[in-house]
C-alpha positions in Angstrom: -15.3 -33.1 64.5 -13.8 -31.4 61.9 -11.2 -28.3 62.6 -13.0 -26.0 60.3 -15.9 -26.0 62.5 -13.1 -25.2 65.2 -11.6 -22.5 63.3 -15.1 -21.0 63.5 -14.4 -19.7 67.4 -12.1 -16.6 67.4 -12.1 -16.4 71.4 -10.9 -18.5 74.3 -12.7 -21.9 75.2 -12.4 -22.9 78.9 -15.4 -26.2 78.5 -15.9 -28.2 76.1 -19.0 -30.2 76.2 -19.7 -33.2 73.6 -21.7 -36.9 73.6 -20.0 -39.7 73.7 -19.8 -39.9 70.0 -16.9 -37.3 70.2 -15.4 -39.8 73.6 -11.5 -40.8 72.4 -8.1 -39.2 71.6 -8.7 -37.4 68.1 -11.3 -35.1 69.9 -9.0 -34.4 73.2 -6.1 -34.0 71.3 -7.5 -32.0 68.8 -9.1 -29.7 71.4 -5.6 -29.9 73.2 -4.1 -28.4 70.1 -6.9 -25.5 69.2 -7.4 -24.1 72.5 -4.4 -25.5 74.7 -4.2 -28.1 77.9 -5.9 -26.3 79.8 -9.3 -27.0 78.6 -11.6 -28.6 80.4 -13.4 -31.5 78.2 -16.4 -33.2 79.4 -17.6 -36.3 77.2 -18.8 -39.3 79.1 -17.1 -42.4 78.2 -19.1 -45.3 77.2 -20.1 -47.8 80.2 -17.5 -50.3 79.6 -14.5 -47.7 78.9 -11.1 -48.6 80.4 -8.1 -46.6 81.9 -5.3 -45.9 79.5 -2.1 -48.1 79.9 -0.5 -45.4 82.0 -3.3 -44.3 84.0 -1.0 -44.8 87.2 1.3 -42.7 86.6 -0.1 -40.0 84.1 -3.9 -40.2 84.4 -5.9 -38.0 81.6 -8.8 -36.0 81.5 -10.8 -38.9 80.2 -9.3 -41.5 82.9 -10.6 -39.3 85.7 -14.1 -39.2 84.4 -14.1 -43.2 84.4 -12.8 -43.5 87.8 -15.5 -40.5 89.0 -18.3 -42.5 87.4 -16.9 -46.0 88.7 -17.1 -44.5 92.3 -19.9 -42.0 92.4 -22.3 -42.7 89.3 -22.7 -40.9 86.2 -25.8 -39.0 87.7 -22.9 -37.4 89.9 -20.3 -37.1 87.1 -22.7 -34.9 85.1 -23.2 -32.4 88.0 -19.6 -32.5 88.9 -18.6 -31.5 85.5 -22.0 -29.8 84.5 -22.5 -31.3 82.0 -26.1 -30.8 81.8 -25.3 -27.5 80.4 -25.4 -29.9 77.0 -28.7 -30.5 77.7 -30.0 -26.9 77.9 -28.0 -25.8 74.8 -29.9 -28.6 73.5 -33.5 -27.8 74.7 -32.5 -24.2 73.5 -31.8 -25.0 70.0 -34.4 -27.5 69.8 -37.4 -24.8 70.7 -35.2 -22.1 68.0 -35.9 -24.9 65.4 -39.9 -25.2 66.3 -40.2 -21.8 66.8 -37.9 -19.6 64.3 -37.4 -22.5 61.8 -33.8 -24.6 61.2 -32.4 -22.1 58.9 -31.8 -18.0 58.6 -33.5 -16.4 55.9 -31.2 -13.8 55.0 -28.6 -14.0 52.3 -25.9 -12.0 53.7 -23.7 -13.2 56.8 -24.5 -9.4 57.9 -28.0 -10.2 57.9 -27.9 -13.4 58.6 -26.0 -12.1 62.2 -29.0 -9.6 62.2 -31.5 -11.9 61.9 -29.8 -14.0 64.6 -29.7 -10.9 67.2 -33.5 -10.5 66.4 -34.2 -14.3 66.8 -32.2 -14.6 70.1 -34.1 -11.7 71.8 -37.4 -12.8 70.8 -36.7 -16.4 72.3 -35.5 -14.8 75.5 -38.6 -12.4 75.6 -41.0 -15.5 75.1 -39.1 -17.7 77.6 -38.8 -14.2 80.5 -43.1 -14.2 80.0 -43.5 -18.1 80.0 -41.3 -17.8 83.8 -42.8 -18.3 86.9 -42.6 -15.4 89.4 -42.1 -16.3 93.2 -42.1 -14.1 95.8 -42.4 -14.8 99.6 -45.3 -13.7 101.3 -44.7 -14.0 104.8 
């Protein structure tokens, strides 16, 4: 992760959600840095991570989420820190890339935000008609 792609976000950030190609220190502390301690970061550790040294006294972020998956599974980590939120964004920008194409037309960033708007409303249209409707009965 780069911080250009950081600098990118001109608002606050209160989850961060990655694979576990972003898992290690460069990526918290560099999130640490950007938007402050007080972000939450969920990236599952690889099966055989460790604790840090000082995990006894001053656990991190990263040492809870081992210990959580050690005692409850990582089925439960991922919908204690929903992180299949990552999944959905996923799914959503998977079906913009069949559907719209992988890249914006328009020249201009104006246009290109434009175009975006446009894209983004059609999706939601097409997904709202493709939804089931339940109502009770009885």
């Amino acid at each position: 992760m780069t911080l250009g792609l950081l600098d990118q976000i001109d608002g606050p950030v209160d989850l961060f959600l990655a694979d576990g190609a972003y898992d290690g220190e460069p990526t918290s502390g560099l999130l640490a840095t950007r938007f402050g301690s007080m972000i939450e970061v969920a990236i599952p550790p690889p099966k055989n991570a460790t604790l840090s040294p000082n995990a006894a006294e001053n656990p991190t972020a990263r040492d809870c989420h081992v210990v959580e998956i050690a005692a409850h599974g990582r089925m439960a980590w991922q919908k204690a820190t929903d992180y299949n939120q990552r999944s959905r964004g996923e799914t959503l920008m998977g079906r913009w890339k069949a559907v719209i194409g992988p890249k914006l037309k328009a020249h201009t960033f104006e246009n290109q935000k434009t175009e975006a708007r446009i894209s983004a409303r059609f999706l939601n249209r097409m997904t709202e008609l493709g939804r089931q409707n339940f109502e009770r009965t009885a």
